[in-house]
N, C-alpha and C positions, 0 to 999 in steps of 0.2 A: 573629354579631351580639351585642353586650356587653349582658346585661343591666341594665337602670336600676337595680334594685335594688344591685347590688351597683357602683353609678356612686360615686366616691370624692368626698363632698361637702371643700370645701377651706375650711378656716376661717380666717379671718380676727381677729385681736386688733387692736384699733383703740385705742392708745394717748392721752392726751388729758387735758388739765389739766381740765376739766370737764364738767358732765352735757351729754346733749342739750340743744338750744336755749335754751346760754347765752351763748356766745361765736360772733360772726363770724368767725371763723378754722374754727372747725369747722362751723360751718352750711353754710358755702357751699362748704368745701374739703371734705370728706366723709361728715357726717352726708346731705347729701341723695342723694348716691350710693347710700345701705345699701339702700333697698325692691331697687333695680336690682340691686344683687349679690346681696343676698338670694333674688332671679328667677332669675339667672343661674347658678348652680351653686355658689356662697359660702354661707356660714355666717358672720354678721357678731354681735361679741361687742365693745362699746363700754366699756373700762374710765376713767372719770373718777378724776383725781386729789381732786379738792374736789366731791364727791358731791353736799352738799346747799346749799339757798339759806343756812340757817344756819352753813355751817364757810363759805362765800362773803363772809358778813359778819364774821365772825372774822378772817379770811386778809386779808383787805381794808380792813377797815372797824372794824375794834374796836383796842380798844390793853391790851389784860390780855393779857401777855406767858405766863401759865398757861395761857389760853384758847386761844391759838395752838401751843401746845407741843401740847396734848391734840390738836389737830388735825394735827401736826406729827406726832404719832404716829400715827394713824389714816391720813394718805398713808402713810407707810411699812412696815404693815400691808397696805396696797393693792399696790402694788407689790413687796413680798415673797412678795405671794398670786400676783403676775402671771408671776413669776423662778421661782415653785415649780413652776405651770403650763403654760411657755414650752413646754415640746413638745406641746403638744394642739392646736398649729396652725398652720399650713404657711406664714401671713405674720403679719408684727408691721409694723403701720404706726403711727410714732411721728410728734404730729402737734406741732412743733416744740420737746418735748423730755417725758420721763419724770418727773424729781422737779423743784421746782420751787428748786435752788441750783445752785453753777455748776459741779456733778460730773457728769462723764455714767457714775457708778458700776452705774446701773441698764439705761441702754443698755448697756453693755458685756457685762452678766450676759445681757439678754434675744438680743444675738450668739451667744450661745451654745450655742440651742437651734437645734434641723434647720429652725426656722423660715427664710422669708427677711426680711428689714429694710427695709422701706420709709419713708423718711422726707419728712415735707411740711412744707413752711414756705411763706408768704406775706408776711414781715417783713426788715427790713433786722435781724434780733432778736439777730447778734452788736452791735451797740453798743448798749450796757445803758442801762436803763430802772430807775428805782426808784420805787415808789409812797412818799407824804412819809410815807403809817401804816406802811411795812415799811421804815424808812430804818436802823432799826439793823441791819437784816439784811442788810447792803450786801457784809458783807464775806464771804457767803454764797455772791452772785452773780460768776460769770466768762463776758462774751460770749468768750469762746473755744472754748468747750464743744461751740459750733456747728459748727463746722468740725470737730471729733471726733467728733461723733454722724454729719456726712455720711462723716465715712471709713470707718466702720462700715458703711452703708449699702449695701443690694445694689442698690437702686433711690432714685434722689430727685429727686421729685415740687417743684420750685421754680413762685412764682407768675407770674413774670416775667422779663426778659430778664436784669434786673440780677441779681437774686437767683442766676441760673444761674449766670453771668459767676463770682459770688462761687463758687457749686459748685463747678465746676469742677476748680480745683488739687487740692480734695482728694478728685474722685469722678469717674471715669469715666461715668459710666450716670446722668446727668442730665437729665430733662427737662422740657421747661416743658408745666404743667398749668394753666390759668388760673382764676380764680377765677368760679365760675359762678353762676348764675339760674337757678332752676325757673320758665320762663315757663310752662308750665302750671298754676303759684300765681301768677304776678304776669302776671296780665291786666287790659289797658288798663281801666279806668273807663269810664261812659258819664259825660258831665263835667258838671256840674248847670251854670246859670247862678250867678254870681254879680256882686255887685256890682265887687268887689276881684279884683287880679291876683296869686295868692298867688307869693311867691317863697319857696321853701326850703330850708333844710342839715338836714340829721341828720348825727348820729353819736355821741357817748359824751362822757362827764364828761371824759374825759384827750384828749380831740382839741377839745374846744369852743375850744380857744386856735387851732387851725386857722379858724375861723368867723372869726377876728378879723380875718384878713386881707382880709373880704372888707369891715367897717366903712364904710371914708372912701368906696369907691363906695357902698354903700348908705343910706350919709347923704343923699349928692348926690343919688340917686335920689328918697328919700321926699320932700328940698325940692322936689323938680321934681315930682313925681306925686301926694303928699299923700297922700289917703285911696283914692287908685285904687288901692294897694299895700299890700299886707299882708304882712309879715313875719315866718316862722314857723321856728323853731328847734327840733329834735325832740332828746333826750339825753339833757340836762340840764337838770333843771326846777327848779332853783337858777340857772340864767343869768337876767339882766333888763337890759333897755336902756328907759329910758323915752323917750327920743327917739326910737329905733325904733320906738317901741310892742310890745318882744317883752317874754313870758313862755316861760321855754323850758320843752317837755312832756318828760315821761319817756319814754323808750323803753319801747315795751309789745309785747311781742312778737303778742300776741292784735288790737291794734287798728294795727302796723307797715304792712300795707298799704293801712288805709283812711288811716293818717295820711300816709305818702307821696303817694298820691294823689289827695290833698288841693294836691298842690303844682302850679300851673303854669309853675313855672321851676325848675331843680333846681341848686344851688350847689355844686361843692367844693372851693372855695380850698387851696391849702397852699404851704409857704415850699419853698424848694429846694434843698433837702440829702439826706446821705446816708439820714438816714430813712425821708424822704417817697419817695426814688426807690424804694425797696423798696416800698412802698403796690401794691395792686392794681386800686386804682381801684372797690371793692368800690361805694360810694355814687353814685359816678357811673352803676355797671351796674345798680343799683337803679331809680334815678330812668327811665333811657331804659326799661328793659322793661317799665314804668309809662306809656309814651310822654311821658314830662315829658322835653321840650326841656333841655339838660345842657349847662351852662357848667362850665368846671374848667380851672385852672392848667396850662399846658401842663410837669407837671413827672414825671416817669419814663413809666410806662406808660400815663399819660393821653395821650400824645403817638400811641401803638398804636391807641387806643380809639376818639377823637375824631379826624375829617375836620373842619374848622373850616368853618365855615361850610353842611357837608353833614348832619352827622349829629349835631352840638351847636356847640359854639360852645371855643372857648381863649382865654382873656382873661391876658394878666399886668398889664400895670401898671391904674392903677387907671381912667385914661381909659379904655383899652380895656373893661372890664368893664361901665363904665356905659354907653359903647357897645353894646355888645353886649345887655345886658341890657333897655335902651333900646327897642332894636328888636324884641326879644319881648314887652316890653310892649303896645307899639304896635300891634302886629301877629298877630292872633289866626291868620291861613293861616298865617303863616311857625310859630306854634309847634305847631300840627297836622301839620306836613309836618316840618318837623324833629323831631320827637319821634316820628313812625311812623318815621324814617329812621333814629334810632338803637335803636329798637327789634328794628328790623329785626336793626341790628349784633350786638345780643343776641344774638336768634336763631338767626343765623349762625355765630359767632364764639362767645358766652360763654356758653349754654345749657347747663345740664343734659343737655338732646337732643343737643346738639352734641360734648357732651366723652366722655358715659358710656360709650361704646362702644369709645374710645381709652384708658380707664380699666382698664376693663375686659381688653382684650387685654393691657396694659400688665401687671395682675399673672398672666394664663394665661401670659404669655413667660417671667416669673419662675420659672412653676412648673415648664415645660418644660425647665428648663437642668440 
């Protein structure tokens, strides 16, 4: 009989462009995992690239070319602590990439420790992206780098089917891990009475051009319904439509689920290209394990998500939307029955409960080999 004491705890380096509950990519892809592994026989050690809210505003948001160097220093500082490190722990999960240009210099080093390599992404994130404040640093960036960090990899954790499809050529041991919900944090509301039938999008300053597609139906809407509809835009609290009557709110991590569930119809438009099919549908699985009834573009793995007409609704062009939306206004049963029905799909399908356990086996297999 093995004694516990001398049970080999197995540690874990969790790689990652920033602190806890900054970024959605890491919230829902692994920061919520950690209490569980941390239960489970893991040692979990979170290393952020952009540590604090103030190097966040620097990196992002500021334009003193000094100011970003000294912070430019400080990740590489980080990540040289992490290379010096690399054997004090049995997996490295890099959560879609180490330094933030388009060398994968620092994967390659952390390969090379007895660790194994777990790599996770949720992004279509080989075709590049540049913020307009980091636009001189363009020539920095290579979406290539992606497909080299998964060849490195002993394991890779993709969001969706697309995303694997991309895996694939360059990585045997692929699998798809979906992007999840802690419904034991996001339980239904008891729902107040109100006047208005709120309808709403959330999501971030650089997706609110996604909102936009959802416009010419919800102009149509407010002519026809007036003040029965209210209109609520969570992100970006620099958006404003005065025809809509929207002011858009900040994203607050502190007040995220009372202002979700705020919504009785939950929006998430997007155009249909190579980026959006990468998308995981993160705001759609929001809104339903909130029970808010969830219209969304029928474009990548919203099409996995959503039964039309069973568990939310798919709308593309723009009749159909006002359709569709239409009938959830009108109809208070249909948005309680639909909205516990895709709740349900959470449950089943994209929970925290649902995945942690295949997570889980997922890096003991690794360690097994």
């Amino acid at each position: 009989m093995s004694n516990p004491l001398l049970t080999h705890v197995k540690k874990i380096l969790f790689i990652a462009s920033y602190r806890k509950d900054r970024a959605p990519s890491q919230r829902f892809r692994f920061e919520q995992y950690l209490d569980y592994l941390n239960a489970n026989g893991f040692e979990c050690h979170h290393s952020p690239l952009i540590a604090t809210p103030e190097e966040d505003k620097i990196v992002f948001g500021g334009k003193s070319l000094f100011k970003k160097s000294v912070v430019g220093i400080k990740m590489l500082y980080r990540r040289w602590s992490n290379v010096l490190h690399r054997n004090d722990y049995d997996i490295i999960f890099i959560s879609r990439e180490a330094f933030k240009t388009g060398s994968d210099f620092f994967e390659r080093q952390l390969k090379k420790s007895r660790a194994k390599i777990v790599y996770d992404f949720d992004d279509a994130i080989w075709i590049e992206a540049i913020s307009k404040n980091n636009a001189i640093f363009r020539w920095l960036k290579d979406g290539s780098k992606t497909s080299r960090i998964i060849s490195l990899a002993d394991l890779v954790f993709a969001g969706n089917q697309y995303l694997a499809d991309y895996a694939s050529p360059f990585n045997k041991n692929v699998v798809i891990i979906p992007t999840t919900i802690d419904t034991n944090s996001y339980k239904p509301p008891v729902k107040k009475e109100k006047k208005e039938v709120v309808i709403g999008w959330s999501g971030s300053v650089t997706t609110i051009q996604h909102f936009q597609y959802a416009i010419p139906a919800l102009k149509i809407l407010k002519e026809r319904y007036k003040d029965l509809i209210k209109i609520k835009v969570i992100g970006d609290e620099k958006y404003k439509d005065d025809e809509l009557g929207i002011q858009g709110l900040a994203w607050n991590l502190k007040t995220e689920l009372e202002d979700l569930s705020d919504f009785d119809i939950g929006l998430m438009p997007l155009p249909d290209n190579q980026w959006t099919w990468g998308k995981c549908g993160l705001k759609g699985l929001q809104y339903m394990a909130l029970e808010v009834p969830t219209i969304m573009s029928p474009v990548g793995v919203n099409n996995d998500i959503i039964r039309d007409g069973v568990n939310g609704y798919l709308a593309n062009e723009t009749e159909e939307w006002v359709e569709k939306i239409s009938r959830l206004i009108e109809d208070p049963a249909l948005r309680v029955a639909m909205g516990k029905a895709g709740r349900q799909t959470i449950v089943d399908q994209y929970s925290l409960d649902s995945q942690k356990q295949r997570y889980k086996d997922y890096f003991n297999g690794l360690l097994s080999k």
